[in-house]
N, C-alpha and C positions, 0 to 999 in steps of 0.2 A: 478777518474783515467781515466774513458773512457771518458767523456769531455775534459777532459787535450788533451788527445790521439788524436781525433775528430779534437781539436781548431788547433794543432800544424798541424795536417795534411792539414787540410784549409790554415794554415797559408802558409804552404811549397808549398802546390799546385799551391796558387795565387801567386806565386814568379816566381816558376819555369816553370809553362806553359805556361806561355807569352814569356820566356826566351828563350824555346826551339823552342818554333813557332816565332823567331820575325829574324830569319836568323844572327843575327849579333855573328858573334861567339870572338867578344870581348865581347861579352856581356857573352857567355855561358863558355866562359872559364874563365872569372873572377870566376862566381858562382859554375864552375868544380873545379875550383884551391881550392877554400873557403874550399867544400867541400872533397878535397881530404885532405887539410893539416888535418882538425878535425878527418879523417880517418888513416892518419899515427902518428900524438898523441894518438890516442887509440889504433892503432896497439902496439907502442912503448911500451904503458904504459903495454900491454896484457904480454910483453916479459922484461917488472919492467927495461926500459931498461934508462938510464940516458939521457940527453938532449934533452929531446921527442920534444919539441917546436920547439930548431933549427932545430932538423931531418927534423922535417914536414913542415919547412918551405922551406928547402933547397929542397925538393921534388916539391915543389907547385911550385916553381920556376923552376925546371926542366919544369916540364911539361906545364905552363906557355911557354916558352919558344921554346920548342919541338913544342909547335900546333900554333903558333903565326908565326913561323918564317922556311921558306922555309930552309929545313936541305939533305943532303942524306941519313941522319936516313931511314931505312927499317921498316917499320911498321910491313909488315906481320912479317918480324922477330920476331921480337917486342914479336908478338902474338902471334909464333908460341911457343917462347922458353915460354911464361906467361902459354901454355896449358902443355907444357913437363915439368916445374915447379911442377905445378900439380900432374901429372901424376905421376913423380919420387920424387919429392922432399914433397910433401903434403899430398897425401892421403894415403900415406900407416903412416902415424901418428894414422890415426883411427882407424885403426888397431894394429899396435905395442904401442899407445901410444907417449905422446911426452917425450924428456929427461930431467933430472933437469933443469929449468929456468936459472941458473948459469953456464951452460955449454957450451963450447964451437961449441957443437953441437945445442943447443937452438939458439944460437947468428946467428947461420948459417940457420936456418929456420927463423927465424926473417926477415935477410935479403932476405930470396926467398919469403916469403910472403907478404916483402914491394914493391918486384917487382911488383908479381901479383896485388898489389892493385894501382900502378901506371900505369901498362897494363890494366888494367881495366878500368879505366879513358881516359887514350889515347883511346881506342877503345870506349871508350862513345863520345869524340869529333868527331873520323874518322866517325863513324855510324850516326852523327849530321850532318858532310861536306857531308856527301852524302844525306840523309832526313830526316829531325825530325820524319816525320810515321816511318822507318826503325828503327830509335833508340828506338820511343816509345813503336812497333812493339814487340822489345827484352826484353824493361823492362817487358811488358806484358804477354810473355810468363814464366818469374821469376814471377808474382806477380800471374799469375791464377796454375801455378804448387804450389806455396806455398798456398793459399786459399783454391784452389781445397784439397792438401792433408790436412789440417787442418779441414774442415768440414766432408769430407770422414774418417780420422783418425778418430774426435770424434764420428761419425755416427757408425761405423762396424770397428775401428780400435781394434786388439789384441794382434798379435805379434809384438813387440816391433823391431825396427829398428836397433837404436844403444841406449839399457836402463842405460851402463854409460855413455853417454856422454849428449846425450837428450832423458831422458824417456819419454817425450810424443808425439814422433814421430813414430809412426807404417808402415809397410810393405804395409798395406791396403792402407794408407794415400798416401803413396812415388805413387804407381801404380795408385791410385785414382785421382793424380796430375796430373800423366803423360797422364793419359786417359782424362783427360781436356786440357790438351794442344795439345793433338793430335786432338780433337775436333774444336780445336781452329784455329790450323792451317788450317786443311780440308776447314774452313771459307774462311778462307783468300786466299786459293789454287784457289777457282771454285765462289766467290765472286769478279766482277769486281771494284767496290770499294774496294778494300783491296788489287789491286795488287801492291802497293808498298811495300808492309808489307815484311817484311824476310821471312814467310813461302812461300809465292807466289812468291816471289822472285827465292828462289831454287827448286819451284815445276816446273817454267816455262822455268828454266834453267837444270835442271838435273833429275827430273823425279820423280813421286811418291816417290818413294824407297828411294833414298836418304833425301828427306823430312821426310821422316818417322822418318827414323833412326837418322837425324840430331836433328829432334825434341824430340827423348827419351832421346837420350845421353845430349841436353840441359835440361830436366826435373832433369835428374841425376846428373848434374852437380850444379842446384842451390843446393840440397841436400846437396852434397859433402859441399861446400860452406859454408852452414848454420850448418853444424855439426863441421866444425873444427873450426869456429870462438867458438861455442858452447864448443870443446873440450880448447882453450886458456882460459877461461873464466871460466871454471870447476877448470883448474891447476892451478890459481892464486886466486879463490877462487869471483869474481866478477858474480853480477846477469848479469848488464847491461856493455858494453862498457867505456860507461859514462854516464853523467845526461844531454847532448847537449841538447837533443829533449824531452823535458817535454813531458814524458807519452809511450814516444818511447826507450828509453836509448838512446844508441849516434847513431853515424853515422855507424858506423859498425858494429851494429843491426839491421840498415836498406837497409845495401847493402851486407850485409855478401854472399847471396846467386848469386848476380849478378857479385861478384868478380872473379868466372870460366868461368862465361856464356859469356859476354861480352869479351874478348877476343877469345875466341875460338866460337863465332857468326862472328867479325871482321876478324877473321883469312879468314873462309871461302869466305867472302865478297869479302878482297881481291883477295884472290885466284883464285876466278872464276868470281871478277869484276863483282860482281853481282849490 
């Protein structure tokens, strides 16, 4: 299994790094598209929802289409309603739970959670149109919060985060993430190499402070992220998303936590044109 895991990951890296460094964003939104349709087929299937294919097809062509072509579409909008989504419409699920699958109130999360994953996307192209560092910048800070908590969990992890939904995420681990990405930033902050990066970006624009806090509430947002795909995935009774990524499950196993960050990183972006 961790060959499989290993190969696939090479395989994807040698795809996608040349893609995002090579400017041409025909190029990167083909491979956004690809990847968003396989991500709203798995959304679809998470909420057992019927014509998953078309759905995600008709989405991939949305946003195809949206980053292709000069629209007066509002982006920050875009991003702002994908973070209040969120905020009222998603995470209080972790909390209360979600409703029978069959319900009309289900149907209705389905659809705010197809937004967020196509706000998610669009804010991957925007954060592309302005620097691949910048974008890489943000997956980076998702991928050393999830790492970071995963070795610090198993190290000193005990109280349990959320034990129904993913037991083996701990309290230690969440803080232990975030203490690496604040680490991370600080890098990037007082690092001239690194000042395109998004932490130095808002450090050189609005001040320690808000850097700070921008960067915990991103730590806590992949979180959020990876526990509610975690919590669709519980209710329907699936280990992985899908079987896309031999060794990985699908696609929405490996963006699950990037699905909050990434717009509500682009929100800021634009906001202060960073």
């Amino acid at each position: 299994m961790l060959k499989t895991r290993i190969l696939t990951a090479i395989v994807l890296l040698s795809i996608l790094i040349p893609i995002v460094f090579s400017g041409s964003s025909l190029a990167f939104t083909a491979a956004a598209a690809i990847f968003l349709a396989a991500a709203m087929w798995e959304s679809q299937r998470l909420f057992n929802k019927p014509g998953a294919i078309l759905i995600s097809a008709v989405w991939a062509f949305a946003f195809a289409y949206l980053t292709l072509q000069t629209t007066n579409f509002s982006l920050q909008t875009l991003f702002t309603v994908c973070v209040l989504f969120w905020v009222f419409g998603l995470i209080p699920s972790l909390k209360f739970g979600l409703p029978d699958i069959n319900s009309f109130a289900s149907g209705l999360i389905s659809g705010v959670y197809a937004v967020t994953i196509f706000g998610c996307f669009v804010a991957m192209s925007y954060l592309f149109g302005k620097s691949a560092v910048l974008l890489l910048s943000v997956l980076a800070l998702v991928w050393i919060a999830d790492v970071g908590a995963y070795f610090v969990g198993k190290a000193i992890g005990k109280k349990k985060l959320a034990p129904t939904i993913s037991p083996g995420k701990s309290w230690e681990g969440a803080i232990g993430g975030a203490v690496l990405v604040l680490l991370f930033a600080f890098g990037c902050a007082y690092l001239p190499s690194l000042s395109d990066t998004l932490p130095a970006r808002i450090y050189h624009h609005q001040g320690l402070v808000v850097m700070v806090v921008l960067m915990i509430l991103i730590a806590v947002a992949s979180v959020i992220g990876d526990l509610f795909e975690s919590l669709l995935k519980r209710r329907i009774g699936m280990k992985d998303s899908s079987g896309l990524l031999p060794g990985h499950g699908g696609v929405l196993d490996r963006i699950d936590a990037l699905i909050p960050v990434l717009p509500f990183a682009a929100m800021f972006v634009a906001l202060w044109n960073l």
